[in-house]
N, C-alpha and C positions, 0 to 999 in steps of 0.2 A: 503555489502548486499549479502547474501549467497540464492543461490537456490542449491533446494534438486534435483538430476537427477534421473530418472526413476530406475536407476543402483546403486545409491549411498546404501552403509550399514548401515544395522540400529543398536543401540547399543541392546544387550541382552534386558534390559527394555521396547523394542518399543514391539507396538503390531501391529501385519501384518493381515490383515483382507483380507481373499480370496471369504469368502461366503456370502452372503449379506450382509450388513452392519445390517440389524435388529436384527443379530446374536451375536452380540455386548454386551460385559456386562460393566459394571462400572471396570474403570483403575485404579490402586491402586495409593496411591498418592506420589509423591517420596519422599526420604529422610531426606530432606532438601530442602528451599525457594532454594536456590544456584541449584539442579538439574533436569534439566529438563526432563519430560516423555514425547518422543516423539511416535509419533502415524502413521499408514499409513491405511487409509479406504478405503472400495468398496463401492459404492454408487449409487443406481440407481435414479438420477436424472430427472426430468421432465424439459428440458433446455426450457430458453423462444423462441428460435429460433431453435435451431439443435434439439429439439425434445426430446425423451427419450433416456438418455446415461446412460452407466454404465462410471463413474469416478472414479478417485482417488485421495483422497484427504490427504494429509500429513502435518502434527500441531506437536505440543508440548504445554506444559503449564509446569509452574510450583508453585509454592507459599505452604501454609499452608493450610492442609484440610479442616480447618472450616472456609477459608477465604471466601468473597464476590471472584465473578469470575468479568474478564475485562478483555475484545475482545482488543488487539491493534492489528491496520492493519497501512500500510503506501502503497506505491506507485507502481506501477507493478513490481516492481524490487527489491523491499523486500518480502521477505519471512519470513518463522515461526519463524527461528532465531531473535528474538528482542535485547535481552540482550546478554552482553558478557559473557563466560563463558571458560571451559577449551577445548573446541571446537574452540572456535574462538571467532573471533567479531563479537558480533548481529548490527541489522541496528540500533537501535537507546537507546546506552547504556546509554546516557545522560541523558534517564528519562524514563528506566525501568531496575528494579534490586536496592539492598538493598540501604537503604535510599533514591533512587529517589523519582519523583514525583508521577512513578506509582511503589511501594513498592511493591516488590515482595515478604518479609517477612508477609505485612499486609494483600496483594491480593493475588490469583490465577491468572495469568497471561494465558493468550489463543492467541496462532495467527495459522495462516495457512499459508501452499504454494498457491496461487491463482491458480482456476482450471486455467491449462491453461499454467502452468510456466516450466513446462516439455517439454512441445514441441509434446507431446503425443495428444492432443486435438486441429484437425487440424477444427474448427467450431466454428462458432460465440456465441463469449461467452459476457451475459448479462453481469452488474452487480448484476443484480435480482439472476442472480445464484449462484453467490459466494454470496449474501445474504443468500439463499434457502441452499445450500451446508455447512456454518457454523450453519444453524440452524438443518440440519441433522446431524452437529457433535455433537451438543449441545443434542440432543436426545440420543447420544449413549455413551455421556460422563455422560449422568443421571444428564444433567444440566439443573432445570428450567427454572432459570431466571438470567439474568446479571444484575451487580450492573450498571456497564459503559460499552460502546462501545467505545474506542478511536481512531479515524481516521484519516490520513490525507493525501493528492492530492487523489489518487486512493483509499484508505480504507474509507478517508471521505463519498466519494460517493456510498461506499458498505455499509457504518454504515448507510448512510441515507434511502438506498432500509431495511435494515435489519428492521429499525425502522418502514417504510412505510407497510414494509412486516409479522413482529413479534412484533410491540412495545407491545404486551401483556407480552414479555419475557425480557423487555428490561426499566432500572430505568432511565437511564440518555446518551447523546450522546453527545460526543465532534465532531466536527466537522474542520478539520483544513484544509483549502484552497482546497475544495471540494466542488462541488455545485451541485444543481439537475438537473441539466442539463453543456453539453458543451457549451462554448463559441463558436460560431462562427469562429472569428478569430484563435482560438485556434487549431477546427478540421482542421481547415483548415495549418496550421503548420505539424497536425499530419500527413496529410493526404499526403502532399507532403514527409515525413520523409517514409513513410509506399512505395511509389514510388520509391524512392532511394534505399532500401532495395529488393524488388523486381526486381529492374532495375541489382541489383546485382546480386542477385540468377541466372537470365535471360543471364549475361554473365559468368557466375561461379568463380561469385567474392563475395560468401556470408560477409565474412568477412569484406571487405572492404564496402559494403554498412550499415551493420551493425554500419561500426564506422563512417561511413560519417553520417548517421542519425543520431548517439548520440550526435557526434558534435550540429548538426544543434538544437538535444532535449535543450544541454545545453546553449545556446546563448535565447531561451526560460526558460529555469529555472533559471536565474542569470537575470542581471540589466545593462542596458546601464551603470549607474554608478560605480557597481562593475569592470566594464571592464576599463573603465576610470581611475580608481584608480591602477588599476592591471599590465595594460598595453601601459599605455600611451608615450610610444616610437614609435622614425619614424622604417617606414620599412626601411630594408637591402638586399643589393640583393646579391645574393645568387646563385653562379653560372649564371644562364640566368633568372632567375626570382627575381622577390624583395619576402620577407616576413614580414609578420605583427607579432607585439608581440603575440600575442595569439595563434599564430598557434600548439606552441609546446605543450601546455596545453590542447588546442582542440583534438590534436592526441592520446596526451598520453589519455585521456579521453575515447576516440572511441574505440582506442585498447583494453584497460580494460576493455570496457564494450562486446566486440566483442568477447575477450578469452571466456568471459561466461554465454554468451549467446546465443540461437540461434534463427533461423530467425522467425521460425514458432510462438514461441512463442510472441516474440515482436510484431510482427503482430497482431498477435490474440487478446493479450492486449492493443495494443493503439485502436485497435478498438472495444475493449470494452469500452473504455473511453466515443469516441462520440456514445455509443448505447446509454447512460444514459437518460434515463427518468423521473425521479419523480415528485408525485403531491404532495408537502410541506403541501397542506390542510388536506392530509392523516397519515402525521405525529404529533402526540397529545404527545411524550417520550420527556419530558424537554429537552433543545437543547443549547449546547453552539455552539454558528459558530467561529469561529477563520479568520482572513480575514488578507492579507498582502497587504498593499499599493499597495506595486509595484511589486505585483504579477501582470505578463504579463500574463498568462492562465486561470487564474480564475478572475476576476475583481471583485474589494470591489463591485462593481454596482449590480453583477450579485450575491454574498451573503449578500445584504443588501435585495434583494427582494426575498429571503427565507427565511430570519427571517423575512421578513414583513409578509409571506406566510403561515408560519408555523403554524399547526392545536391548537400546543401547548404550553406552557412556554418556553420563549427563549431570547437568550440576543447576541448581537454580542462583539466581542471584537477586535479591528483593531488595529495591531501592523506592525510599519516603521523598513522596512530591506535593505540595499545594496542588499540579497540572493533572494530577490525576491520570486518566487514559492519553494525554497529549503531552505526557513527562518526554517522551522520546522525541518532542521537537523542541520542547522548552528547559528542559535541564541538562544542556550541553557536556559540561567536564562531567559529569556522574553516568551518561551514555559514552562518552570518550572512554573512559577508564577500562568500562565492559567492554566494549570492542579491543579497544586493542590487547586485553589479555583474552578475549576470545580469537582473536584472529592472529597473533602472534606465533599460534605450533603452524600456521600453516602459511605465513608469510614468504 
């Protein structure tokens, strides 16, 4: 999962937008389903908390001109990059791009940087805004209406503000281990992770608190039993301490996420997570929820009473994973399946 930095280069194709965003005309469409037009916006934002911002917002899309458009979002730490391409790996090549589930040849493909993923925007960021901020992309990309919204942990819960907030623009929402509200126990995970990282910055150890927190993320996004299968070996001691199997995989995880990332930002999104608020009765845009057993973060409990909730058409569908909350990057044909019977009425 790639994030774009304030600094990074755009290819000739982007468009750089320094004077309102209203100033904005329609982006030509690119070459080929295979290349992507990436975009960088100015935005004056009405945020639900921090007030009136100017932001910036950074997308691509790509697909076929007279394709149907579909929003995919995933987690704070994916970005616009979805599909893989001659740039790199997108976050989730497994089911976006040619013959996947979401057909980049059939659709137009749309994602964003989430405000917020730069490090730039040190203030409390809704979901409701990255709701509010794609549908000001959507006005300036001359886009009425979407066929789908595809979401999942963190995008779920911005498809569902987008729905609550534009379903007038909006055909169908996939919903994947995101709910309208935080769990409890969950914030509270977060909440001690977002301490850690602080605790770090406070002795000028950004780095190292960064990767202790994502440790601590991933022991929340995987499965008692994943671990069980992965690393069920005794500890070894190790000079004057013993270790456990998992330590190395823990680290290596923390480091990786630590190179590229920084604090400001993790911050600012996990605590976008528990700002989430939605009233499901305000949502009437046909709704797939996608739910995993033994997701620790989100409980089947806590997306069986959104689709109870839900203003409008809606169906859940509960799929069993060792990956727990990260089943939707790691259990490819069983997210395949749902998608494309969700997105099939509106292909």
């Amino acid at each position: 999962m790639s994030l774009s930095s304030p600094q990074a280069d755009l290819p000739a194709e982007a468009v750089r937008v320094a004077a309102p965003a209203s100033a904005i005309g329609p982006i030509a469409a690119p070459t080929s389903s295979l290349t992507a037009r990436r975009f960088l916006l100015a935005l004056d934002l009405p945020m639900r908390h921090a007030g009136p911002r100017r932001v910036r917002v950074r997308g691509e899309w790509r697909g076929p001109a007279d394709a149907p458009w579909v929003v995919v979002a995933g987690g704070i730490s994916a970005g616009a990059r979805v599909a893989s391409d001659a740039r790199g790996e997108g976050w989730w090549p497994a089911q976006v791009g040619l013959g996947r589930a979401i057909d980049t040849d059939r659709r137009r493909v749309l994602a964003i940087d989430w405000l917020g993923a730069d490090g730039d925007l040190d203030q409390p960021i809704d979901p409701a805004d990255q709701a509010d901020a794609l549908a000001a992309v959507l006005d300036h990309l001359e886009v009425p209406r979407l066929s789908a919204f595809v979401g999942a942990s963190y995008g779920a819960m911005v498809g569902l503000q987008f729905a609550a907030r534009h379903g007038d623009r909006l055909d169908r929402l996939v919903a994947i281990s995101g709910a309208h509200r935080p769990h409890p126990y969950a914030s509270a995970w977060r909440a001690l992770q977002r301490q850690v990282v602080a605790l770090g910055r406070g002795e000028g150890q950004v780095s190292r608190g960064l990767a202790l927190a994502r440790q601590w993320a991933m022991l929340s996004y995987r499965t008692p039993e994943e671990f069980a299968e992965r690393f069920d070996t005794p500890a070894v001691v190790d000079g004057e301490r013993a270790r456990v199997a998992a330590e190395d995989y823990l680290a290596h995880c923390g480091q990786a996420y630590a190179a590229r990332w920084c604090s400001t930002a993790f911050l600012r999104l996990s605590e976008s997570i528990d700002l989430q608020q939605v009233d499901p009765s305000r949502i009437t845009t046909p709704t797939t929820v996608v739910a995993i057993a033994e997701d620790r973060l989100v409980p089947l409990s806590d997306l069986q009473a959104l689709v109870e909730s839900l203003g409008g058409p809606a169906r859940l569908r509960v799929l069993r994973s060792r990956y727990g909350h990260d089943a939707f990057l790691k259990e490819d044909s069983a997210i395949t399946r749902v998608l494309r019977e969700s997105l099939e009425v509106v292909a």
